[in-house]
C-alpha positions as CSV (number, residue, x, y, z in Angstrom):
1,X,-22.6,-93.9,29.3
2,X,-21.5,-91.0,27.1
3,X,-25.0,-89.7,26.4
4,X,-25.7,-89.9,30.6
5,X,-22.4,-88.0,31.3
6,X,-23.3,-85.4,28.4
7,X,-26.3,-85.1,30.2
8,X,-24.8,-84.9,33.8
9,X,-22.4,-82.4,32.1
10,X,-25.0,-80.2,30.5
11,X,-27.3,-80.1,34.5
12,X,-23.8,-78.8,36.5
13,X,-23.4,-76.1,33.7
14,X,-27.2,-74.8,34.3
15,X,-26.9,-75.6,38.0
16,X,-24.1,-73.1,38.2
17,X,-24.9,-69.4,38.1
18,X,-22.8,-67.7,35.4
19,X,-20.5,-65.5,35.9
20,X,-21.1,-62.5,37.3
21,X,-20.6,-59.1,36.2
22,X,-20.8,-57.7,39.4
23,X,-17.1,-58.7,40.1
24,X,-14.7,-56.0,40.3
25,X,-12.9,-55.0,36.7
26,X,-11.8,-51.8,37.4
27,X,-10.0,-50.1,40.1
28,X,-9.9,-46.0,40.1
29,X,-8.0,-43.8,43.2
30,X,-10.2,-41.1,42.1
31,X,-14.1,-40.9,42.3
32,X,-16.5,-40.7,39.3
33,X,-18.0,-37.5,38.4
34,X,-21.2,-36.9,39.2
35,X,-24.2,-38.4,36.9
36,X,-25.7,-35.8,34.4
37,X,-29.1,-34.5,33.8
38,X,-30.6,-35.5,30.9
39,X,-33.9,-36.5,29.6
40,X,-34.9,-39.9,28.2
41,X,-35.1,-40.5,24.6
42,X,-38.8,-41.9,23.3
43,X,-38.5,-45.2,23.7
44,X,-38.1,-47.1,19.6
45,X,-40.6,-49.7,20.0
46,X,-42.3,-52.1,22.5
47,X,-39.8,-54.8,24.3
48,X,-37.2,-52.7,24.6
49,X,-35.9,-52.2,28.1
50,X,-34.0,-49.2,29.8
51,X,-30.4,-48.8,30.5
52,X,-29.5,-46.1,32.4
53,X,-25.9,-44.2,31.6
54,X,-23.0,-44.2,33.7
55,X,-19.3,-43.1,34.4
56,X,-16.7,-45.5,32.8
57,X,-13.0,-45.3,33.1
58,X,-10.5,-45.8,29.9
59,X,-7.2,-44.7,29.1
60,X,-7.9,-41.2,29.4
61,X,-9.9,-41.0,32.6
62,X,-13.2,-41.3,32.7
63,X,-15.7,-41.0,29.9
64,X,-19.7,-41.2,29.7
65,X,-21.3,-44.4,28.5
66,X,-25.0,-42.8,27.3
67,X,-28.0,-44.3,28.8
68,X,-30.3,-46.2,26.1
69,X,-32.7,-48.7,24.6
70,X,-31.7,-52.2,24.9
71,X,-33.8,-55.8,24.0
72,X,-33.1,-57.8,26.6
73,X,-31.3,-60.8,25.7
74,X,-34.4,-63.2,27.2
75,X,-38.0,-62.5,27.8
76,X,-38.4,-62.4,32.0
77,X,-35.1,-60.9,32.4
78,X,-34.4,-57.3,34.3
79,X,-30.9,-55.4,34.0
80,X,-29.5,-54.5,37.1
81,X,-27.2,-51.5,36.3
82,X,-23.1,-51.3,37.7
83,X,-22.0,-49.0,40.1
84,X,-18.8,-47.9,41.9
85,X,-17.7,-48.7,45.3
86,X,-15.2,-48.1,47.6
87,X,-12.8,-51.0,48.2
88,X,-10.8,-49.6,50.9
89,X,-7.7,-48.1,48.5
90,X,-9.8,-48.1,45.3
91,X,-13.2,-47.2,43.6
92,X,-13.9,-50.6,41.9
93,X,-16.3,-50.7,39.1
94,X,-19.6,-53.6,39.7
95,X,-20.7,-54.3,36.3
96,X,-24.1,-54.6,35.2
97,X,-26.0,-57.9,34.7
98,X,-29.2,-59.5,33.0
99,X,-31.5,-61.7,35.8
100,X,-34.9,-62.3,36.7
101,X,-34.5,-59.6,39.6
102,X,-32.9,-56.5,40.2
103,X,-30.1,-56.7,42.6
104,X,-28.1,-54.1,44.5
105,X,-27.1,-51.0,42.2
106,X,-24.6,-49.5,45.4
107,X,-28.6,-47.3,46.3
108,X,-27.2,-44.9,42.9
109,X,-30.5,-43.1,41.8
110,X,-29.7,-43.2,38.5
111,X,-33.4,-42.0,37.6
112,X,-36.5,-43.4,35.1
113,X,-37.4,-46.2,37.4
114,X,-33.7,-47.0,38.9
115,X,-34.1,-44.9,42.5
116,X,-31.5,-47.0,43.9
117,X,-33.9,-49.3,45.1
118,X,-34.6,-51.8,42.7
119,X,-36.6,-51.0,39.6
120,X,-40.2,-49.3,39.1
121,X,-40.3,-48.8,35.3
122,X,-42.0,-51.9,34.7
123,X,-42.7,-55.7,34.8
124,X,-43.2,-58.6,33.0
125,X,-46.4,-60.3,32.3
126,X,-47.2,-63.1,30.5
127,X,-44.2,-62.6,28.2
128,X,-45.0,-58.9,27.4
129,X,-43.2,-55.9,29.4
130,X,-45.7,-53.6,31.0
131,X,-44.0,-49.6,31.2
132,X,-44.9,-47.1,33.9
133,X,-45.4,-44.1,32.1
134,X,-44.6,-41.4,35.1
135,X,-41.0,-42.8,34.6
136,X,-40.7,-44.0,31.3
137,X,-41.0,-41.8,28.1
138,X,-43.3,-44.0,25.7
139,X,-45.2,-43.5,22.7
140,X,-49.2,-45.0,23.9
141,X,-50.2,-44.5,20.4
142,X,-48.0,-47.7,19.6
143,X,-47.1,-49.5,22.6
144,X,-50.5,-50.3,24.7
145,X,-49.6,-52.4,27.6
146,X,-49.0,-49.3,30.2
147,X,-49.7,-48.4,33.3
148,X,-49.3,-45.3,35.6
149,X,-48.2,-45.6,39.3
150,X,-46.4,-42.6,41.0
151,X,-43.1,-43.5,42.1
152,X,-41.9,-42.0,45.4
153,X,-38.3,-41.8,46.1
154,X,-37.1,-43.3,49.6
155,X,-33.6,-42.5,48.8
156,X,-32.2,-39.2,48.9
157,X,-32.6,-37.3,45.1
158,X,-28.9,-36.5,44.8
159,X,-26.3,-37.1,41.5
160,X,-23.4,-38.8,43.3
161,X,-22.5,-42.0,40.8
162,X,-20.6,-44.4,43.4
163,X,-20.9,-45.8,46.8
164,X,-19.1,-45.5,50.0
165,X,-15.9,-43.6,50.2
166,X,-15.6,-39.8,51.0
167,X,-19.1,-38.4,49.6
168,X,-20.0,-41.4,48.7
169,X,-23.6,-43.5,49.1
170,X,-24.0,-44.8,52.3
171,X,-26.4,-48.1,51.0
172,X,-25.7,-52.0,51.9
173,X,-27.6,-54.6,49.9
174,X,-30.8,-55.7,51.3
175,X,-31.6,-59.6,51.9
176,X,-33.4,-59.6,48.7
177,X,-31.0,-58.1,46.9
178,X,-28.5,-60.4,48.3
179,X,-30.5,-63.1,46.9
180,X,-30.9,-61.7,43.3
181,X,-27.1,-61.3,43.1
182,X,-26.8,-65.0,43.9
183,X,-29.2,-66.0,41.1
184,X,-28.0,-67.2,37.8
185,X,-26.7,-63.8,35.4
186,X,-26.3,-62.7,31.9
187,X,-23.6,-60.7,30.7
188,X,-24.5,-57.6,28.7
189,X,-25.4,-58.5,24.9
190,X,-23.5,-57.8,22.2
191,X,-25.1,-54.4,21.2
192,X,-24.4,-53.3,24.9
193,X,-20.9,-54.2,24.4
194,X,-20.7,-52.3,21.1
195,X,-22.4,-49.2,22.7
196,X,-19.5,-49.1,25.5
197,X,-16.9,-49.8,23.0
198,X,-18.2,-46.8,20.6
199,X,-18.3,-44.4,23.9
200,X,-14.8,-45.0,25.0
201,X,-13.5,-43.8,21.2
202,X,-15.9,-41.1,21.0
203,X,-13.7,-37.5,22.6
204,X,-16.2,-35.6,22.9
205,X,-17.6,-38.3,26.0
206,X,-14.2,-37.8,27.9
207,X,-14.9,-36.0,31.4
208,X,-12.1,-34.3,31.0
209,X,-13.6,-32.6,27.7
210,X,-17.2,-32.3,28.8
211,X,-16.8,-31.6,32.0
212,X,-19.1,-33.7,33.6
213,X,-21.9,-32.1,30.7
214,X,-21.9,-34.5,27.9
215,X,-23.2,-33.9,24.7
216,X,-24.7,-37.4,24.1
217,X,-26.1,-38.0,27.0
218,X,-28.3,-40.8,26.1
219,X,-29.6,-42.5,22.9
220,X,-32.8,-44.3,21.4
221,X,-30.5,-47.3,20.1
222,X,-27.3,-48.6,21.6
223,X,-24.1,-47.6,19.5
224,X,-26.4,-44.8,17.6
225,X,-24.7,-41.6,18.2
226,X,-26.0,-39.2,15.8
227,X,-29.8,-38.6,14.7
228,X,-32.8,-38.2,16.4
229,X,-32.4,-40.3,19.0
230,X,-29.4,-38.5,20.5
231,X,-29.7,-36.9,23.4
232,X,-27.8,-34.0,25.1
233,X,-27.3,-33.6,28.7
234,X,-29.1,-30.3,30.3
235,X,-26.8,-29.8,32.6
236,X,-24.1,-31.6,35.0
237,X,-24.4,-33.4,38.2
238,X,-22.0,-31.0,40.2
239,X,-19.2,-28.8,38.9
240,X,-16.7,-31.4,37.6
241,X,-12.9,-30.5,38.4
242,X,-10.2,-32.5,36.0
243,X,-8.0,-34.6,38.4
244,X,-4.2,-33.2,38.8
245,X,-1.3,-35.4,37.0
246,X,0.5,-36.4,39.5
247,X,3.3,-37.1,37.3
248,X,3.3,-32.9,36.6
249,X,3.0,-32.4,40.1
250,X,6.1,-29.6,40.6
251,X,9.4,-31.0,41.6
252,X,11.5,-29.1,44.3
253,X,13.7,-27.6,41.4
254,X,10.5,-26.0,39.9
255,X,9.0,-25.1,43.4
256,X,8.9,-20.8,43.9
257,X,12.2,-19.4,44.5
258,X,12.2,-16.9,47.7
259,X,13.0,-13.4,46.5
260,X,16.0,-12.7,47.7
261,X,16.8,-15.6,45.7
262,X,15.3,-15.2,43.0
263,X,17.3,-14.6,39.8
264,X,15.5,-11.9,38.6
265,X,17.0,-9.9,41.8
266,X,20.3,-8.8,40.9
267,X,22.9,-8.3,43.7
268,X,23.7,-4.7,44.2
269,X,27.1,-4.7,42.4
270,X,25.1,-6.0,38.9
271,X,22.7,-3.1,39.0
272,X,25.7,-0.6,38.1
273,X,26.4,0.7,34.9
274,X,29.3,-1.1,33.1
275,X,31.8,1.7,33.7
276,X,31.1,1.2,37.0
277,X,32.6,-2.2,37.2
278,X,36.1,-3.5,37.8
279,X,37.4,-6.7,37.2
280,X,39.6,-5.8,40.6
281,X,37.9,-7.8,43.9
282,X,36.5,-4.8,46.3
283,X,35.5,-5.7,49.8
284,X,31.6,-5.0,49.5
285,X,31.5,-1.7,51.7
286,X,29.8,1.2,51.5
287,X,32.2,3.9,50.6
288,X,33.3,1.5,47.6
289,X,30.2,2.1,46.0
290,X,29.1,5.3,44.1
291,X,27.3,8.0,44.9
292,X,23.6,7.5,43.5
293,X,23.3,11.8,43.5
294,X,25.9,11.9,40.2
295,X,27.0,10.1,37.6
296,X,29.8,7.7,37.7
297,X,32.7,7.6,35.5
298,X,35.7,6.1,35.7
299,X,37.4,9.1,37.3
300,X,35.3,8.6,40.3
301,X,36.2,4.9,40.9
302,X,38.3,4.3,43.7
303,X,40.8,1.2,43.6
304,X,41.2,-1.1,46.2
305,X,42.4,0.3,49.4
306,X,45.8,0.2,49.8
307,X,48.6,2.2,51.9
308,X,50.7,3.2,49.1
309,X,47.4,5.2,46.8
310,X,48.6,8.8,46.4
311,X,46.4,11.3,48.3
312,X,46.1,13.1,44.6
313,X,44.1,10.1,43.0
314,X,41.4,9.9,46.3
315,X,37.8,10.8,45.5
316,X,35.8,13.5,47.7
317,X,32.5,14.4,47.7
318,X,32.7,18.2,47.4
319,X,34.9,17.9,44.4
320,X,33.4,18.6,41.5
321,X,33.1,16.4,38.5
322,X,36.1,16.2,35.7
323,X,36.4,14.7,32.5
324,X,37.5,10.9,33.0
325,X,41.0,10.5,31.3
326,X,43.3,7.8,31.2
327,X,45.7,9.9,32.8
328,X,43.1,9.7,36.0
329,X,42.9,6.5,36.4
330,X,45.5,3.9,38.7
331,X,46.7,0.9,36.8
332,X,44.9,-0.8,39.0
333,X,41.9,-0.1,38.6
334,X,41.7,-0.9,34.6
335,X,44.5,-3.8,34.7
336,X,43.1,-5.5,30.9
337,X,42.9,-1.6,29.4
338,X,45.7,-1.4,26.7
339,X,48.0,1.2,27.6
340,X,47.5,4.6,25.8
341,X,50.0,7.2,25.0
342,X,49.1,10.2,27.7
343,X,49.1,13.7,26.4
344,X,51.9,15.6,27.5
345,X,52.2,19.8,27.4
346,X,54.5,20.9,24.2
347,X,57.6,22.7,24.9
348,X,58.3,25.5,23.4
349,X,58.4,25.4,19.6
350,X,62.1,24.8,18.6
351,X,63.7,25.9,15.4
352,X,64.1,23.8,12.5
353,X,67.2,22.1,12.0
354,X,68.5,24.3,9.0
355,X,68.3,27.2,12.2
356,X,70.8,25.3,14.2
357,X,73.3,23.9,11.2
358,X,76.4,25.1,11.4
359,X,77.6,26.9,8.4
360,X,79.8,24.9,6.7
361,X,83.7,25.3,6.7
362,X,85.5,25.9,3.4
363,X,88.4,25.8,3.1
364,X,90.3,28.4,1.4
365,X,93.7,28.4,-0.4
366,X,96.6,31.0,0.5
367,X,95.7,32.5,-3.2
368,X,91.6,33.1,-2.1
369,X,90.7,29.8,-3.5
370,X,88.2,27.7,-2.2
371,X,89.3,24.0,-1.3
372,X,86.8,21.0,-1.2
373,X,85.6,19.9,2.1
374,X,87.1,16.5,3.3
């Protein structure tokens, strides 16, 4: 009984398809950059297959996962290759997936046999992969089983990397497609992994650094980012614009201050010279400000109005200029200014004391002599 339900244990696990890596992993408000232009590396030795690159998303936005050489985890097997899609709210990342036939890609002409349209760089026969050389860049002199068949595009030749959404794709799975997506998977092998895990720490890959133009591109091996085998992209897809922060996005406090309020407008009074200024309140007219044609001084500051100001202190235009004194200006107008002595005209000189002293009185005895003062 235990070896039958082993066995009836072991048929439901192959019966069910494994899990697929088309699900959705990844959700993204903004779209993918467009896919690069690069050329494919020569490809390292028969059996390997081609995976194209593509735009994956990390902490730091997105960065580029290069396209490369991969042995396929079983003999028969094809890799279908993920894509973005617009979920309604959401680009949502479709992973890629080993099976026995291509299924939908989201119609992303990814290029060297992947139009969008399922796969023409090859096939399998009899156990041994046969590569289309007008897509696929292969050395004859050691891999023999090729062919040649020209592949014609029915898709439109564009870069944009996702489906649906505002520029997006507009591509729905066919009924054979349908079928290969229901058809038993294999997740990505363990080199594949490795390759996506060394792109998302690699900088230089980041979007937001490359600008859409990476410098690895695409490699012979997968997780071999330096030799001959790397590389470079000739140019980008479309010119790649780094998304906005929206937690930088300006808050009302920072938004552009109209001029007139702007501080670096001073109000009328502040453009004055400091002798200009009184600490007094003035009623902001027009003949309580100076005249721009002279100077001002303190002489020519007028105080506050008020009944009692004599005439002698008021300021008129045809009188000319004079030295500002103390003595010129009202109490008023200076009320923190410690008081100063004010120079006064000198009298006429007086004589010294010894001038005005009385002589002084002696005294002098009936006989002529002179008696002591008391």
């Amino acid at each position: 009984m235990r070896t039958i339900r082993s066995v009836l244990l072991a048929f439901l696990i192959l019966a069910i398809p494994a899990a697929s890596f088309a699900q959705f992993a990844v959700s993204v408000a903004i779209a993918p950059p467009a896919l690069p232009v690069y050329e494919q590396p020569m490809i390292p030795g028969d059996g390997y297959l081609w995976t194209p690159g593509y735009w994956a998303y990390g902490n730091e936005g997105y960065f580029w996962t290069p396209g490369t050489w991969v042995i396929p985890p079983e003999v028969g097997l094809l890799w279908t290759p993920g894509y973005w899609g617009w979920g309604g709210n959401a680009y949502a990342w479709n992973g890629g997936y080993w099976g026995p036939h291509v299924g939908f890609y989201g119609g992303v002409n990814y290029g060297y046999g992947y139009g969008g349209r399922g796969y023409d760089g090859g096939y399998w026969n009899h156990g041994a992969f046969n590569y289309n050389r007008s897509v696929n860049n292969v050395n004859v002199t050691n891999i023999h089983n090729v062919y040649n068949k020209t592949v014609i595009n029915t898709t439109t030749v564009n870069h944009v990397s996702y489906n649906g959404g505002a520029g997006g794709i507009n591509a729905r799975p066919t009924a054979a497609e349908e079928t290969a997506g229901h058809e038993q998977h294999r997740e990505p092998t363990a080199l594949q992994t490795q390759h996506a895990r060394a792109a998302s720490a690699n900088h230089a890959l980041l979007a937001s650094v490359n600008h859409g133009r990476p410098a690895i591109a695409a490699t012979a091996k997968p997780a071999e980012f330096n030799g001959q085998g790397v590389v470079a992209a000739k140019q980008s897809g479309a010119r790649y614009k780094v998304p906005e922060n929206r937690a930088s996005a300006p808050s009302v406090a920072s938004k552009a201050v109209p001029k007139s309020q702007n501080s670096a407008v001073r109000p009328e009074a502040d453009r004055n010279p400091p002798a200009a200024r009184s600490n007094v309140p003035r009623p902001p007219t027009e003949s309580s400000k100076p005249s721009a044609a002279r100077p001002v001084t303190a002489a020519h500051v007028q105080p506050s109005p008020r009944p009692q100001t004599p005439p002698r202190l008021e300021v008129r235009p045809e009188a000319a200029p004079r030295p500002a004194t103390e003595a010129h200006v009202p109490s008023t107008a200076r009320p923190q200014a410690a008081p100063r002595p004010v120079a006064r005209p000198e009298s006429a000189p007086r004589p010294p004391a010894e001038a005005h002293a009385q002589p002084e009185k002696t005294g002098h005895t009936p006989g002529g002599e002179e008696r002591p003062r008391q």
